[in-house]
MIMARLUM-209103 format. One record per atom (N, C-alpha, C): residue number from 0; residue in one letter; atom name; y, x, z. Coordinates in pm, 1 decimal. Each point is the difference from the previous one (the first is absolute). Layout:
BEGIN
<atom num="NUM" residuo="A" atomo="CA" v="Y" u="X" w="Z"/>
...
This chain:
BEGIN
<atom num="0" residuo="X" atomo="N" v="-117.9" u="84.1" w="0.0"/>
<atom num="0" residuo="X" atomo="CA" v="117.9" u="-84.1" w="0.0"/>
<atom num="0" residuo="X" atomo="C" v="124.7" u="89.0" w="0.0"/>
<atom num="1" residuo="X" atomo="N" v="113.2" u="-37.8" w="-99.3"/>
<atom num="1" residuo="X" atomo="CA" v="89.1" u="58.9" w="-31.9"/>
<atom num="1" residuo="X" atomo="C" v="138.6" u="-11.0" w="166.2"/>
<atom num="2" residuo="X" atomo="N" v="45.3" u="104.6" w="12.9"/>
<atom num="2" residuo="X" atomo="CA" v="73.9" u="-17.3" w="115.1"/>
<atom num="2" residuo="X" atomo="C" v="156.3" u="-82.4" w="-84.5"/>
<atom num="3" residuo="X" atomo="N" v="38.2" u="-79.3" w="142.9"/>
<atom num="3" residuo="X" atomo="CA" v="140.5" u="-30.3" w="-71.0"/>
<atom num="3" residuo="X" atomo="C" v="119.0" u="74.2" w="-5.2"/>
<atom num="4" residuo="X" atomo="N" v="87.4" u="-8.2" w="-19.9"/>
<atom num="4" residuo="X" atomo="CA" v="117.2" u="84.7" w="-11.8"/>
<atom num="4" residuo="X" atomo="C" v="32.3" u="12.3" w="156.9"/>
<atom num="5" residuo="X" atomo="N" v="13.2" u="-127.3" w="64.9"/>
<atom num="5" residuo="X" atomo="CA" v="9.6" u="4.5" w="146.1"/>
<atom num="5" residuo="X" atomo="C" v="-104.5" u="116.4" w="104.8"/>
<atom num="6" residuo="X" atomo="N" v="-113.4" u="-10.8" w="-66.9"/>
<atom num="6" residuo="X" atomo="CA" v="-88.2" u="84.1" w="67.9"/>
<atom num="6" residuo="X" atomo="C" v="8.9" u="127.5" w="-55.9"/>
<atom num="7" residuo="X" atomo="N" v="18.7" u="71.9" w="-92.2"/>
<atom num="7" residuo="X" atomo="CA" v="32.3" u="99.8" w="-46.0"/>
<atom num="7" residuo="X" atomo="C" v="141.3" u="77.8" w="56.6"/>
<atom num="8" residuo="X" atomo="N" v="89.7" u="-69.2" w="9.1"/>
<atom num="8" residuo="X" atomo="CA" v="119.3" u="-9.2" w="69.1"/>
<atom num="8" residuo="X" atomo="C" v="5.7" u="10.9" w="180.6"/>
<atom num="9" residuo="X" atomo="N" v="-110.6" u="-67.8" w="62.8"/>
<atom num="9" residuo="X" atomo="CA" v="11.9" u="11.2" w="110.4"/>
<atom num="9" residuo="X" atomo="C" v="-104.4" u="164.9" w="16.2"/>
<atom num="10" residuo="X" atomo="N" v="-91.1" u="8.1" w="-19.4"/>
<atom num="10" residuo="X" atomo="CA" v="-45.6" u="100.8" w="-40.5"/>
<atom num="10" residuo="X" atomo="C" v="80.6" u="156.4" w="-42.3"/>
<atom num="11" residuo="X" atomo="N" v="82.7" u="-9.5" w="-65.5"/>
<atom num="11" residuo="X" atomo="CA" v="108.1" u="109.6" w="-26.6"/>
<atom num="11" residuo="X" atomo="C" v="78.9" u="-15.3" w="93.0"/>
<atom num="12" residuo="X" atomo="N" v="15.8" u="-97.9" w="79.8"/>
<atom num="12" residuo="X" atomo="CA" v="101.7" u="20.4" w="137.5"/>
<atom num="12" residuo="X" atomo="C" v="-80.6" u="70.6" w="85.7"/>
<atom num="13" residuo="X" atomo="N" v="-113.9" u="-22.7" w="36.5"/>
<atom num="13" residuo="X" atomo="CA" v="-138.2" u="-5.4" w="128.7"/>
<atom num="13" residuo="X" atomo="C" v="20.0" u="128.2" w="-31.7"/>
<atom num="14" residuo="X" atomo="N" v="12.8" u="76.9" w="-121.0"/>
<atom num="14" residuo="X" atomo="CA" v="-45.7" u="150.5" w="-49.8"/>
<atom num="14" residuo="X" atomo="C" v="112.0" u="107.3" w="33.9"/>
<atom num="15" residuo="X" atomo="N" v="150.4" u="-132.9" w="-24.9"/>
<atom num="15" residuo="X" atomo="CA" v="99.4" u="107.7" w="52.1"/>
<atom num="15" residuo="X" atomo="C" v="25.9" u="-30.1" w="155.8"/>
<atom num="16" residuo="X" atomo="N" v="-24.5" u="-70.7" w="61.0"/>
<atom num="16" residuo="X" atomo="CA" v="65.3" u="-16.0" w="152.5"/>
<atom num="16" residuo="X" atomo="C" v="-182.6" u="104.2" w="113.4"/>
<atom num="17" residuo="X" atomo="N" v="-73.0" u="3.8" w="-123.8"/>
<atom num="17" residuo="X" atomo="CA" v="-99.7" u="139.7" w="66.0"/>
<atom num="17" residuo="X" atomo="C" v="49.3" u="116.3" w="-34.8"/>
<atom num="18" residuo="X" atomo="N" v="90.3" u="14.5" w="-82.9"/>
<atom num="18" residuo="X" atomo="CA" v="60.6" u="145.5" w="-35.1"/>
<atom num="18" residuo="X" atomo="C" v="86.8" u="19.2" w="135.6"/>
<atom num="19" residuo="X" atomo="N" v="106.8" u="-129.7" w="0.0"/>
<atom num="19" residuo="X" atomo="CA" v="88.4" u="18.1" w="57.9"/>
<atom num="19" residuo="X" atomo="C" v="-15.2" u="41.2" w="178.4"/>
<atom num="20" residuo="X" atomo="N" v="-108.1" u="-34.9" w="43.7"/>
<atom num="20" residuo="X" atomo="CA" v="-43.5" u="-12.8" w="134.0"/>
<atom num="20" residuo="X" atomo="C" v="-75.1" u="160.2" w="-19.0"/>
<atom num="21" residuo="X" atomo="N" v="-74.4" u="24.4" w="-76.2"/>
<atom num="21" residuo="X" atomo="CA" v="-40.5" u="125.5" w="1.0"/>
<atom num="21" residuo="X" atomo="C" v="145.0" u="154.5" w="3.8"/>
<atom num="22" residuo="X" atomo="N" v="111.0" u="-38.2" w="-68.5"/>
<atom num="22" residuo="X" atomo="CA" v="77.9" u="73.7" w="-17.6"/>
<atom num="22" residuo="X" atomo="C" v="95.7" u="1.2" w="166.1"/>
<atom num="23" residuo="X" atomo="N" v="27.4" u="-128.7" w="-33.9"/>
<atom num="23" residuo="X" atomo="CA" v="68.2" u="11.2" w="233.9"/>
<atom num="23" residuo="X" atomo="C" v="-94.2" u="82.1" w="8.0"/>
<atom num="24" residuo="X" atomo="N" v="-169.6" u="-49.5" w="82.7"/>
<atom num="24" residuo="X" atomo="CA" v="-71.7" u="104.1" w="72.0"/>
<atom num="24" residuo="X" atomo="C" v="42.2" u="133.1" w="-12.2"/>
<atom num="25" residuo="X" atomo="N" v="-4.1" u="80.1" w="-134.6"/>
<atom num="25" residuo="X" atomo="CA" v="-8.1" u="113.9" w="-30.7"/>
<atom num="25" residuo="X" atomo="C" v="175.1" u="63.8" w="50.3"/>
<atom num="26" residuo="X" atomo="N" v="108.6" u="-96.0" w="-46.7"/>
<atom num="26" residuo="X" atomo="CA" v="142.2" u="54.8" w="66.4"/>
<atom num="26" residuo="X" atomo="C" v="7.0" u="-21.9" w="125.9"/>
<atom num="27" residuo="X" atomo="N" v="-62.6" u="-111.2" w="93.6"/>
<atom num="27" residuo="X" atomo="CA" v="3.6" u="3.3" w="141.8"/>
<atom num="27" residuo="X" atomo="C" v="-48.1" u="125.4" w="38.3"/>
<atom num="28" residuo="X" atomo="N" v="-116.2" u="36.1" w="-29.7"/>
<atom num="28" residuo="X" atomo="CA" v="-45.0" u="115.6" w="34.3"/>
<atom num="28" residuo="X" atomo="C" v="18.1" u="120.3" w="-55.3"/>
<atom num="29" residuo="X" atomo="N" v="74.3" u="52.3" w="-81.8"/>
<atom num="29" residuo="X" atomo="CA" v="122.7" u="87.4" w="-43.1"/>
<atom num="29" residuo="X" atomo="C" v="104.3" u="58.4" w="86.3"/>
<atom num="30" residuo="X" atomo="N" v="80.3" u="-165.1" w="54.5"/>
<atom num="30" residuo="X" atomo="CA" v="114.3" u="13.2" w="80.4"/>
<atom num="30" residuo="X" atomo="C" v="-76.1" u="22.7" w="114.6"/>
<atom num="31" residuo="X" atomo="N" v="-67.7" u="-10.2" w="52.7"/>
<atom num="31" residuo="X" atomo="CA" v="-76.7" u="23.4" w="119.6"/>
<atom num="31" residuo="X" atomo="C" v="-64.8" u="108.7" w="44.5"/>
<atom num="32" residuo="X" atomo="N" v="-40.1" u="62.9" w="-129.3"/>
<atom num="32" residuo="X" atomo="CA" v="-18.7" u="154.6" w="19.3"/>
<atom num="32" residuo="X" atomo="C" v="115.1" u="79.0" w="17.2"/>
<atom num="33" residuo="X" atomo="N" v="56.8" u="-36.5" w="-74.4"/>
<atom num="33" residuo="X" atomo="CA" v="165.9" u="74.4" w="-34.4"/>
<atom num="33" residuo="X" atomo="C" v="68.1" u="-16.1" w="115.9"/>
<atom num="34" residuo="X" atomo="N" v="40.0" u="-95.0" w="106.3"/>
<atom num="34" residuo="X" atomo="CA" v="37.6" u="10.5" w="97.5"/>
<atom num="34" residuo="X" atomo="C" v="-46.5" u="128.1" w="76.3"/>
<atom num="35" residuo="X" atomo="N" v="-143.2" u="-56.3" w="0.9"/>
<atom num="35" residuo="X" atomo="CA" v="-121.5" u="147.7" w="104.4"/>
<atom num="35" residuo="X" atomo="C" v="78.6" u="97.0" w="-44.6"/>
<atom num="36" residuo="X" atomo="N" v="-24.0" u="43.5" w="-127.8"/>
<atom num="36" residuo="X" atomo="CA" v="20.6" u="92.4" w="-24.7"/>
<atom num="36" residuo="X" atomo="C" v="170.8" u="72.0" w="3.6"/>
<atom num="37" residuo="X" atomo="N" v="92.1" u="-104.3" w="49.7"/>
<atom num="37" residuo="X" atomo="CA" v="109.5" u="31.9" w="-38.3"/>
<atom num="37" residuo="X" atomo="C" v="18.2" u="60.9" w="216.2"/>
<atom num="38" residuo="X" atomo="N" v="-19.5" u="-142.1" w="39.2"/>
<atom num="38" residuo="X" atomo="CA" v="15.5" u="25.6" w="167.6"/>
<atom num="38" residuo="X" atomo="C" v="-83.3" u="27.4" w="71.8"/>
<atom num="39" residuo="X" atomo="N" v="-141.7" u="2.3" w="4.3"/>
<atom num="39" residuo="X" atomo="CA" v="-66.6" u="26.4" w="42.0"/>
<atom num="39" residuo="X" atomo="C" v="-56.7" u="-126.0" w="136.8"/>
<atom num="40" residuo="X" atomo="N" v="-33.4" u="56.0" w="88.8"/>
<atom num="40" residuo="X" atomo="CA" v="-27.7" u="-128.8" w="97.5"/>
<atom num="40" residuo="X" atomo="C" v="142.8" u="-11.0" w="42.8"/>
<atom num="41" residuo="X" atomo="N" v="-28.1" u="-125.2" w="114.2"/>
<atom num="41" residuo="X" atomo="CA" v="175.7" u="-40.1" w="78.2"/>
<atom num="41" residuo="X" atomo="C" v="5.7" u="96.7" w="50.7"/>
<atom num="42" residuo="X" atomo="N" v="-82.3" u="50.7" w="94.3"/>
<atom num="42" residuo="X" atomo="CA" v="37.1" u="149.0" w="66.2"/>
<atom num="42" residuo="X" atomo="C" v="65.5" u="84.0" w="-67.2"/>
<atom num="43" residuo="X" atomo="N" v="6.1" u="13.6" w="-113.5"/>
<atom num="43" residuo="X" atomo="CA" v="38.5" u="154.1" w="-136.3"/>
<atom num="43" residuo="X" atomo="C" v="117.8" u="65.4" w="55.2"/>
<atom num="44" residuo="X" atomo="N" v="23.4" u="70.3" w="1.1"/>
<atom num="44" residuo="X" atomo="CA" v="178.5" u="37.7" w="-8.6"/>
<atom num="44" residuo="X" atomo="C" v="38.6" u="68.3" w="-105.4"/>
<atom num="45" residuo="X" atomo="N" v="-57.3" u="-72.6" w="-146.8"/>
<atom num="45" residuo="X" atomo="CA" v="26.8" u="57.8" w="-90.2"/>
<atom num="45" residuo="X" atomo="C" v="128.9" u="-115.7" w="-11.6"/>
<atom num="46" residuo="X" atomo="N" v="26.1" u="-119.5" w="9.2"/>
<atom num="46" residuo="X" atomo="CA" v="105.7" u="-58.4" w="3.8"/>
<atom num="46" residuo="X" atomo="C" v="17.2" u="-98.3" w="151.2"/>
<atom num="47" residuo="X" atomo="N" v="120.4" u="-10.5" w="71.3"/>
<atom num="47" residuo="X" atomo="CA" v="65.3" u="-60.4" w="115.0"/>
<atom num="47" residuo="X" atomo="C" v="91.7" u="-91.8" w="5.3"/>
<atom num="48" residuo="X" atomo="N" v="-16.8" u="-84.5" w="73.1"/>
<atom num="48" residuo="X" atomo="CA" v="153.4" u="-22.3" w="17.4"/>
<atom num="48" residuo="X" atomo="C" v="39.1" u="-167.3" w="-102.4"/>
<atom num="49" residuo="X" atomo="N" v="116.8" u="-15.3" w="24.2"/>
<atom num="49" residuo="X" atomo="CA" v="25.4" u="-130.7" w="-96.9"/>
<atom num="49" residuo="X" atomo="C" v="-62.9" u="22.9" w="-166.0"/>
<atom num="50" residuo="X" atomo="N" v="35.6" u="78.0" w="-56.9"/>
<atom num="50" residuo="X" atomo="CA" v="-46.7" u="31.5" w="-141.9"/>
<atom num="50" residuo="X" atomo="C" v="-115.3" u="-62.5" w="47.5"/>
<atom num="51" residuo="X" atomo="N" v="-115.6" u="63.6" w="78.1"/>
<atom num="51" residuo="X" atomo="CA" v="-110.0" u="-54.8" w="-40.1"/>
<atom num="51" residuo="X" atomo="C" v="-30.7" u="-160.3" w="22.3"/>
<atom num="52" residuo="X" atomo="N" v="44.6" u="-4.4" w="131.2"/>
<atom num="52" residuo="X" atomo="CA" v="1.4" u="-128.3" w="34.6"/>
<atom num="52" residuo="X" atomo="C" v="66.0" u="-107.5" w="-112.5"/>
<atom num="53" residuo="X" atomo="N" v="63.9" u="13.8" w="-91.3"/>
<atom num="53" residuo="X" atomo="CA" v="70.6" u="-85.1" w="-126.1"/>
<atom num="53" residuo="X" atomo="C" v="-92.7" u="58.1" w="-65.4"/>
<atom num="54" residuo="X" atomo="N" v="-73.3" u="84.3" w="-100.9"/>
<atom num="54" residuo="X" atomo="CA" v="-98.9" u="14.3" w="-63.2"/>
<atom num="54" residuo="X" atomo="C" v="-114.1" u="-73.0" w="62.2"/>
<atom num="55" residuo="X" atomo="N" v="-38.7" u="5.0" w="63.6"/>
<atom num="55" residuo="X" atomo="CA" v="-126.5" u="-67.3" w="74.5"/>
<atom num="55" residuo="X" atomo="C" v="-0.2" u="-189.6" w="-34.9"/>
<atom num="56" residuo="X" atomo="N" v="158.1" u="-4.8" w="76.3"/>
<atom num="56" residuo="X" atomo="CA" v="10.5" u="-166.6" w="-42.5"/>
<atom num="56" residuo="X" atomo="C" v="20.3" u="-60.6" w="-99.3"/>
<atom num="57" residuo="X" atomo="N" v="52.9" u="121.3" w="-131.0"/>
<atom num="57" residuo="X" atomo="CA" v="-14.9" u="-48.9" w="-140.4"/>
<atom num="57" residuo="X" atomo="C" v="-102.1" u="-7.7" w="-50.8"/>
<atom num="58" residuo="X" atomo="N" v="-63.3" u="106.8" w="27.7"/>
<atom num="58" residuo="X" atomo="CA" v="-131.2" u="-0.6" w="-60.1"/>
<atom num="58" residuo="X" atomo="C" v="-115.1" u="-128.1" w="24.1"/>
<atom num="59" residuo="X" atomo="N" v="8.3" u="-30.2" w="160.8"/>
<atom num="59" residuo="X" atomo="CA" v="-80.2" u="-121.4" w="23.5"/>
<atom num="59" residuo="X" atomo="C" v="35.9" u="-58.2" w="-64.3"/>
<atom num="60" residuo="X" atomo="N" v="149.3" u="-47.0" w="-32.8"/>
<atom num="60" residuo="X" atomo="CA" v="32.3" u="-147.3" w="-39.9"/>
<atom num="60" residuo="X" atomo="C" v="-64.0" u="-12.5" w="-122.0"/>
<atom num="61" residuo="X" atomo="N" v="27.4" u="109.9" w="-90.7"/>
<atom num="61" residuo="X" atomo="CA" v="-36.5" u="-1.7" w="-108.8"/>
<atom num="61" residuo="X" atomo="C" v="-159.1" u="-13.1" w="-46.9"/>
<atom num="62" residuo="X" atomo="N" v="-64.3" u="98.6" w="56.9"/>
<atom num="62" residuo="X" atomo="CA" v="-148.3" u="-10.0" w="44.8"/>
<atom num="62" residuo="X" atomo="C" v="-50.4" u="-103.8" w="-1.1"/>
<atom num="63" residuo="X" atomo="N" v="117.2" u="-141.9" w="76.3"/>
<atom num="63" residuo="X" atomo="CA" v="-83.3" u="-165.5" w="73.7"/>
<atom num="63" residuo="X" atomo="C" v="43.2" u="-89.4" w="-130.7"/>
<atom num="64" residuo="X" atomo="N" v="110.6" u="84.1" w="-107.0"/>
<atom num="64" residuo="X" atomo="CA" v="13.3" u="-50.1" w="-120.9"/>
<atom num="64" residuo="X" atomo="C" v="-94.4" u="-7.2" w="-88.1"/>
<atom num="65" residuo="X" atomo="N" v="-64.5" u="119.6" w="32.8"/>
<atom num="65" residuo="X" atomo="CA" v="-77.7" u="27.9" w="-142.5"/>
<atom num="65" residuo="X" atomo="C" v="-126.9" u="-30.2" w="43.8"/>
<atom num="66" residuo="X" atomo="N" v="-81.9" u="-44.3" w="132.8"/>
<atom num="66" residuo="X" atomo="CA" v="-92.1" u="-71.1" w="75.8"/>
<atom num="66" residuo="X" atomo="C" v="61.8" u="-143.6" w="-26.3"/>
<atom num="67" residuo="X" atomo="N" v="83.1" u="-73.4" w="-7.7"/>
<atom num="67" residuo="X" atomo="CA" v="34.3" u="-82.7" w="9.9"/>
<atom num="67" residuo="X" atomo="C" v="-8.0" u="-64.0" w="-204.2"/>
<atom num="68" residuo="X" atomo="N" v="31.8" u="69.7" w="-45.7"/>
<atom num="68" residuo="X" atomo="CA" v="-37.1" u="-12.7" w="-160.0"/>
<atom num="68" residuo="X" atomo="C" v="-146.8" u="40.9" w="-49.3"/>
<atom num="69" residuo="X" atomo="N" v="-37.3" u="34.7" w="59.1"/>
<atom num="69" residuo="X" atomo="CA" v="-162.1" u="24.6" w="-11.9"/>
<atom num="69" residuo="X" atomo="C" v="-84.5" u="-92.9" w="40.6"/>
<atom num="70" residuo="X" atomo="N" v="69.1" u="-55.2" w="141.1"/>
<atom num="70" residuo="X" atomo="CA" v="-64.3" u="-153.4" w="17.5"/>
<atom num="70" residuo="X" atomo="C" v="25.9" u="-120.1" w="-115.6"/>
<atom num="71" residuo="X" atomo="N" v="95.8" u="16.4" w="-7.3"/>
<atom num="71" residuo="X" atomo="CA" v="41.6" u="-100.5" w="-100.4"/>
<atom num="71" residuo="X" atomo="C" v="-56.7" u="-13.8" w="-162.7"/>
<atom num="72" residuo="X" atomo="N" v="-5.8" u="116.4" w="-4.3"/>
<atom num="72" residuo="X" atomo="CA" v="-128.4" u="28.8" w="-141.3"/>
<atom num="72" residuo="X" atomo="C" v="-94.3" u="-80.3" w="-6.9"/>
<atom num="73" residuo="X" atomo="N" v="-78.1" u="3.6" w="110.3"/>
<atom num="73" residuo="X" atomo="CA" v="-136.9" u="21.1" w="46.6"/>
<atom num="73" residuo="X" atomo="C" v="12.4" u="-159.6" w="20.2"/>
<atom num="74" residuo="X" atomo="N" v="98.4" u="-26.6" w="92.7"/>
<atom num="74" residuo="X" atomo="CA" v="-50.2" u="-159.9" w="26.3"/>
<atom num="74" residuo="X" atomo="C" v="4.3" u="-58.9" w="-160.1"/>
<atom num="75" residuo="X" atomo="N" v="151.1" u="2.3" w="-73.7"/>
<atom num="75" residuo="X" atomo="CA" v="-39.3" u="-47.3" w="-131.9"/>
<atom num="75" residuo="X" atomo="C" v="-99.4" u="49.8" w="-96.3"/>
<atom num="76" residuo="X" atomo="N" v="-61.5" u="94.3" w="7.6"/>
<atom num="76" residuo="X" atomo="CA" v="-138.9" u="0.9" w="-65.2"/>
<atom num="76" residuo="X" atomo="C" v="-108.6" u="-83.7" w="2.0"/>
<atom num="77" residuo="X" atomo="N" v="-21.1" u="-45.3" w="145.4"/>
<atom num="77" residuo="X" atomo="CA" v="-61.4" u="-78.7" w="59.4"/>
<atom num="77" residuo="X" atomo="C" v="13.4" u="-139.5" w="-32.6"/>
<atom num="78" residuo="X" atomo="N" v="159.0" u="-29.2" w="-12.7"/>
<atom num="78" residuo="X" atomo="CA" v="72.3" u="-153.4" w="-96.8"/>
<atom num="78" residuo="X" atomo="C" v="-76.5" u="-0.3" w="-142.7"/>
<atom num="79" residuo="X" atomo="N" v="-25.9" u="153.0" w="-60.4"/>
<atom num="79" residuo="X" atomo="CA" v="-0.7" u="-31.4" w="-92.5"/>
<atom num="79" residuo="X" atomo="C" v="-188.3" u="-25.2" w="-55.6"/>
<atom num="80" residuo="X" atomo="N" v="-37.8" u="87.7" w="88.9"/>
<atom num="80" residuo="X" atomo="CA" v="-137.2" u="-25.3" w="18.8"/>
<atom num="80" residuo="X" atomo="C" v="-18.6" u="-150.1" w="10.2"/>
<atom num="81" residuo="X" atomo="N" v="9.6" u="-65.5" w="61.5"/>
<atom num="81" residuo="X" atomo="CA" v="-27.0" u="-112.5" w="61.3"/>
<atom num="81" residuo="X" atomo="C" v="53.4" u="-123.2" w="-111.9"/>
<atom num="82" residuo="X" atomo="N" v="66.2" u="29.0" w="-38.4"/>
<atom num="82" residuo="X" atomo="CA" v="44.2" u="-59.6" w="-122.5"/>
<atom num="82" residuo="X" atomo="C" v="-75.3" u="9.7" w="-100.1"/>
<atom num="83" residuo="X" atomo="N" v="-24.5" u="94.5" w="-80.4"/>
<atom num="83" residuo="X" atomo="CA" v="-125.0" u="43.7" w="-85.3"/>
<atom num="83" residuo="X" atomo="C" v="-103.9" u="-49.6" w="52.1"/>
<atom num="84" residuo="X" atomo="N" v="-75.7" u="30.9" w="117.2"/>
<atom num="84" residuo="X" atomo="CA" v="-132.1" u="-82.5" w="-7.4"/>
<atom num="84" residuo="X" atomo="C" v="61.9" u="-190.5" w="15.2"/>
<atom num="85" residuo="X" atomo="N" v="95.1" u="-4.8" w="37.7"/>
<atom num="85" residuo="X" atomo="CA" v="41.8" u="-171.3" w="-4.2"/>
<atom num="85" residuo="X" atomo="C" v="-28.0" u="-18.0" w="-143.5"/>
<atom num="86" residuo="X" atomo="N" v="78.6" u="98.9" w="-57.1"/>
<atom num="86" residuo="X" atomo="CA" v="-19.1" u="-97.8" w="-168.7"/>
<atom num="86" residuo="X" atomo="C" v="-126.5" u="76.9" w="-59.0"/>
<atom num="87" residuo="X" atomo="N" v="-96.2" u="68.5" w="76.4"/>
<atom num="87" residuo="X" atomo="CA" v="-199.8" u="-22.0" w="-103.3"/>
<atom num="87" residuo="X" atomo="C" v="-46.4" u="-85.2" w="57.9"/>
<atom num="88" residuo="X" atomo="N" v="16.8" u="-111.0" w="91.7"/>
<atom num="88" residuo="X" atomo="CA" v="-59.4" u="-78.2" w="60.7"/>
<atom num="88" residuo="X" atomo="C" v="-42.7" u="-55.8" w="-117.6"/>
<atom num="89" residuo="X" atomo="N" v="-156.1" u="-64.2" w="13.0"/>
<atom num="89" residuo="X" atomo="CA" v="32.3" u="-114.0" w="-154.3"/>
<atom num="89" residuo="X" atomo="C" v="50.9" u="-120.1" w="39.7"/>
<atom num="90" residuo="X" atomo="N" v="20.5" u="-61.9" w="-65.7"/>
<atom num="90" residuo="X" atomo="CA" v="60.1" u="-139.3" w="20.4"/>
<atom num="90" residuo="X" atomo="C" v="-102.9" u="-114.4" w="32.8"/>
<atom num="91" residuo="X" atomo="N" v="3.4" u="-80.4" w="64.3"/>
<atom num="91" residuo="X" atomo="CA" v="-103.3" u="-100.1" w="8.0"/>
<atom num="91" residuo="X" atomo="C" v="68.1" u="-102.4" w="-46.6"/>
């Protein structure tokens, strides 16, 4: 059975919002090394003081951004999943 444009379509979404969730993972954990690697633990005294303390709280915020858009992927993937098997149901 030939797919419809709708299913083909939801399908090329399903394909990019798995790219997209795969690519966060990989920059969450980028910026996350890169921190390590920049400050080391809280203890470090490679950086002190307000600087760090304002680096630290940008970075979370940003961090709960890009956790926060990664959820959001993921739940609409799930919209879209759920949708697709709604419309192979057969019809009775």
């Amino acid at each position: 059975m030939a797919q419809t444009t709708e299913a083909r379509a939801a399908d090329w979404l399903d394909r990019q919002l798995t790219q997209l969730n795969a690519r966060l993972d990989k920059f969450l954990q980028l910026r996350t090394d890169q921190r390590k690697a920049l400050l080391g633990s809280s203890q470090s005294v490679n950086w002190q003081g307000k600087k760090r303390e304002q680096f630290d709280s940008d970075f979370k915020s940003q961090h709960d951004a890009l956790v926060g858009l990664k959820e959001a992927a993921a739940s609409f993937q799930r919209t879209v999943a759920q949708v697709l098997a709604e419309t192979q149901k057969p019809l009775h």
